[in-house]
N, C-alpha and C positions, 0 to 999 in steps of 0.2 A: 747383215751384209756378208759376212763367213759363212752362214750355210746357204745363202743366192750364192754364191764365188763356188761352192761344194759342187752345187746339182750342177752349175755352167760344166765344172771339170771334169765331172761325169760325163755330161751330154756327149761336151769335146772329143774326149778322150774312145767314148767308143765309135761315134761316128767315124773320128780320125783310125781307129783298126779297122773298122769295117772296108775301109777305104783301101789303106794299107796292107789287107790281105788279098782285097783284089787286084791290085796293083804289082803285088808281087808275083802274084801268079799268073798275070798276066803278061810280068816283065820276062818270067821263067818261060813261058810257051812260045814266048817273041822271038826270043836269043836263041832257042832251042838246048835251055839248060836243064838240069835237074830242080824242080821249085825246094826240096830239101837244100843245095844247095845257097840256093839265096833266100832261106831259112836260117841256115847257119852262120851265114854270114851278115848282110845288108840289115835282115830284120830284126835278129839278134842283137848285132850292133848297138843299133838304132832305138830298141825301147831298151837296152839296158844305161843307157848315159845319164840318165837319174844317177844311176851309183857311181859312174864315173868322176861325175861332180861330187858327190862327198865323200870320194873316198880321197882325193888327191887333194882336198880343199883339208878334211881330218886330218890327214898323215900330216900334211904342211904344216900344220897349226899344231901339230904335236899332240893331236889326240887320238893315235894310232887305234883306240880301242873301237870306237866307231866306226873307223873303217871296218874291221874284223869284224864285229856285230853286224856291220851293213851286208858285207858277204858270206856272213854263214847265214843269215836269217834267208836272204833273197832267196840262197842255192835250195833251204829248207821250205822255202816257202813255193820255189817254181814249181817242188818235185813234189810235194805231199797236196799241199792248197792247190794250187793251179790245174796242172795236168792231176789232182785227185779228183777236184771239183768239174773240170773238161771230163774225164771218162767215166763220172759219176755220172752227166747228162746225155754223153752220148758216146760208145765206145771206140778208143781210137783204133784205128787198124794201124799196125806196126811193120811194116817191109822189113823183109830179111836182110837186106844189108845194112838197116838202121840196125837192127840185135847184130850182124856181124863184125859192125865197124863203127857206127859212129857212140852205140852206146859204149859197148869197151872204150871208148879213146875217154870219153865222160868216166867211165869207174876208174880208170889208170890214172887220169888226172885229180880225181875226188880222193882216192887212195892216199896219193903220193902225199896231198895238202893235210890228209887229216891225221898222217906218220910225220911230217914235219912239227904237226902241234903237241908233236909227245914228245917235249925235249925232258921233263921231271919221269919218264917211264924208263928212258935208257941212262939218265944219269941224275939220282933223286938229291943231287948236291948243287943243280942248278933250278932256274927260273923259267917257265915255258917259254920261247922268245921265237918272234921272225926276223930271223936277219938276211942279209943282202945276199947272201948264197939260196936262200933258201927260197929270195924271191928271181933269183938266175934260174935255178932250178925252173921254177915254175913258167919263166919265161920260153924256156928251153923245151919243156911241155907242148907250148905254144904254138912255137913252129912246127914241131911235131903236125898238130893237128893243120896248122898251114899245107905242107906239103902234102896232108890226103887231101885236103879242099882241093889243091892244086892236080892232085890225080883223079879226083873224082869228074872234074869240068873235060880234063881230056880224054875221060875214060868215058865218057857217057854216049850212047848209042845217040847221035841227034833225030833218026827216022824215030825215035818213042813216042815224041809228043806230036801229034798229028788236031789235036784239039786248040780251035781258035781263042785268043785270050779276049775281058773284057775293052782291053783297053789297047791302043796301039804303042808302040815301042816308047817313041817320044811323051805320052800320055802319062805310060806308067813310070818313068822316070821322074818326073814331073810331080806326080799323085804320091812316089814313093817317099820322095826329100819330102813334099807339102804335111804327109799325114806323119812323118817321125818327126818336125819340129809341132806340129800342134801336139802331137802324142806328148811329147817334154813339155811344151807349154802347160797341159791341163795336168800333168803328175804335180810339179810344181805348185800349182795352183790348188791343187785337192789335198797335200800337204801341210802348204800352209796354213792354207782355212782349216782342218783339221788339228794344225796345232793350236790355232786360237782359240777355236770353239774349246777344245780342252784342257787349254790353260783359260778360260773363261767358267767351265765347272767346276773346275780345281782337279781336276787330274794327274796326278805323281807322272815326273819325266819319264820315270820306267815303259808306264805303260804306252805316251805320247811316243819314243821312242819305236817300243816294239810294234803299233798300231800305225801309229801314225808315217814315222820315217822307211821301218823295213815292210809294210802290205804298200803303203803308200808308194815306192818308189819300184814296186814291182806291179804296179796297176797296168801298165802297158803291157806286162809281158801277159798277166792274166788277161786281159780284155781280147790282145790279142789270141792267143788259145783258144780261150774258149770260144771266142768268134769264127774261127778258122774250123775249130772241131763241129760247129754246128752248121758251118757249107760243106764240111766233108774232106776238106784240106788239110788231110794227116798228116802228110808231111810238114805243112810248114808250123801245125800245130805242137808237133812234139820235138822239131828240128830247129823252130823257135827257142824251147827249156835247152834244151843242148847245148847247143849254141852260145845262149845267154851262162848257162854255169859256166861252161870253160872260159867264157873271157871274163865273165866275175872274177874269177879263182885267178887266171894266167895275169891279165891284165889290170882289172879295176883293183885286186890287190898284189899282185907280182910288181906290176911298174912304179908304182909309188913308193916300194919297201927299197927296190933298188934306187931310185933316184934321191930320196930322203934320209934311208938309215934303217936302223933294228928298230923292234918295235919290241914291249912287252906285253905278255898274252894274259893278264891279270883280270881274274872275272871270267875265265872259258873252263871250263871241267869237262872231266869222260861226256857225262853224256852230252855235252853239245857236238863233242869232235862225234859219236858214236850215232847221233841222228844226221849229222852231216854224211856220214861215210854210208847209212844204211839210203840218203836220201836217191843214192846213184846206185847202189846195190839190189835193192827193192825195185827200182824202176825196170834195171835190168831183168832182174828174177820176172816177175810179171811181164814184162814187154816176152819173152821167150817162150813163156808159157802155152801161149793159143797165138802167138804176135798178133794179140788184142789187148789190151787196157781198156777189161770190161766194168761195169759198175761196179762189181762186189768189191774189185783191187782198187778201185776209185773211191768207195766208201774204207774201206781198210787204211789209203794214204790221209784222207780225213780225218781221222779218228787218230791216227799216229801224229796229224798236227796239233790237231785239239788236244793231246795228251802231252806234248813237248810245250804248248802253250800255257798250259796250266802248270806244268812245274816249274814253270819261268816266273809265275806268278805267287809263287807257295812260298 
């Protein structure tokens, strides 16, 4: 019954992107907004709430450390796995005001989070810890990136988009809410069966964890990607990963440190914080390059997950 419950949350889940990348972009050509735009926000959103749910359900219940896990694995997982494996199959094109503006707001906010995690480098008489400043900080980030969304929508030329969408205004509203609640229904659903099956082989939590809970609850943001990269929809392909890390980082773990308390950072070493920080760095370096994320930088982010994988595993 677990691996029938597996393939349904597969089937679900990418029909329901398929759906939800047309819908977006078809909600973007409606409005006459930028579809990066409702990339970065709406879609984003919307498949990152898997980590929403455990990261505030974690903190609550005092097990701060899973939450932390759930948002460095996701952030590592969008940028290396995801958009590695989307520009592996087909190469993203990059707009220059994504390399001018929205990847920098993604490195300054990956930055700031991954110098918060080195409280034992500037003071080796304490404990790594996040506390409630540090998730204000992060909040504070936030807005940050609020007020360019908010200049981006009144800045944007609305004569650009002259291309008819699939769907009409009310449709893709409609299509947008339908396909980000099956999207959560089928993550949910491919998780859990995924934990049973592996606690049915006898699989160590470690690995149900890294497998299960953080690829698992980034299935939407993949499915979505690389769905999107293979109609050709760069923007909401890579404005999707963007999107999704800042409000990981700002939100799914900023808001909960504040409302709950300090957490201790027990179990995270250099190099987690150092694949974390390279996860937005790397993206940037490449996205600049050619503003292409061709196969060779797609095989290259692959190979730095499967290498971060294994020494998780060693």
């Amino acid at each position: 019954m677990d691996v029938l419950l597996l393939v349904i949350g597969f089937i679900i889940i990418i029909k329901a992107s398929d759906v939800l990348v047309d819908a977006a972009s078809s909600l973007a050509l409606k409005l006459k907004i930028p579809k990066m735009l409702i990339a970065l926000t709406i879609v984003s959103f919307g498949t990152c709430a898997p980590e929403v749910a455990i990261s505030f359900q974690s903190v609550h219940n005092g097990d701060g450390q899973m939450a932390f896990a759930n948002v460095i694995g996701s952030c590592i997982v969008n940028a290396f796995l995801i958009l590695g494996l989307a520009s592996f199959l087909r190469p993203i094109k990059v707009k220059h005001a994504t390399i001018k503006k929205e990847l920098p707001i993604l490195f300054l906010v990956t930055t700031v989070f991954s110098v918060l995690m080195l409280d034992r480098l500037f003071n080796p008489h304490t404990r790594n810890a996040f506390s409630r400043v540090d998730g204000i900080i992060l909040l504070l980030l936030f807005c940050l990136f609020v007020v360019y969304l908010v200049q981006m929508l009144f800045q944007h030329n609305k004569e650009e988009e002259v291309t008819k969408g699939k769907y009409s205004t009310l449709q893709s509203c409609i299509f947008l809410a339908l396909s980000i609640l099956f999207i959560i229904f089928s993550s949910d659903l491919i998780v859990d069966s995924a934990k049973n099956i592996a606690t049915t082989l006898g699989v160590s939590e470690k690995i149900i964890t890294m497998f299960a809970v953080v690829i698992g609850t980034s299935l939407p943001e993949m499915v979505m990607t690389v769905s999107s990269a293979r109609k050709g929809e760069f923007d909401i392909a890579i404005g999707n990963i963007i999107g999704t890390n800042i409000f990981n980082i700002c939100i799914v773990l900023g808001l909960p440190i504040v409302i709950y308390g300090d957490i201790l950072l027990t179990g995270f070493g250099l190099i987690d914080i150092l694949v974390v920080f390279l996860s937005s760095f790397l993206l940037f370096l490449f996205a600049r390059s050619e503003r292409t994320l061709n196969k060779k930088e797609g095989f290259m982010m692959l190979l730095i997950f499967l290498a971060y994988y294994l020494y998780l595993l060693i």
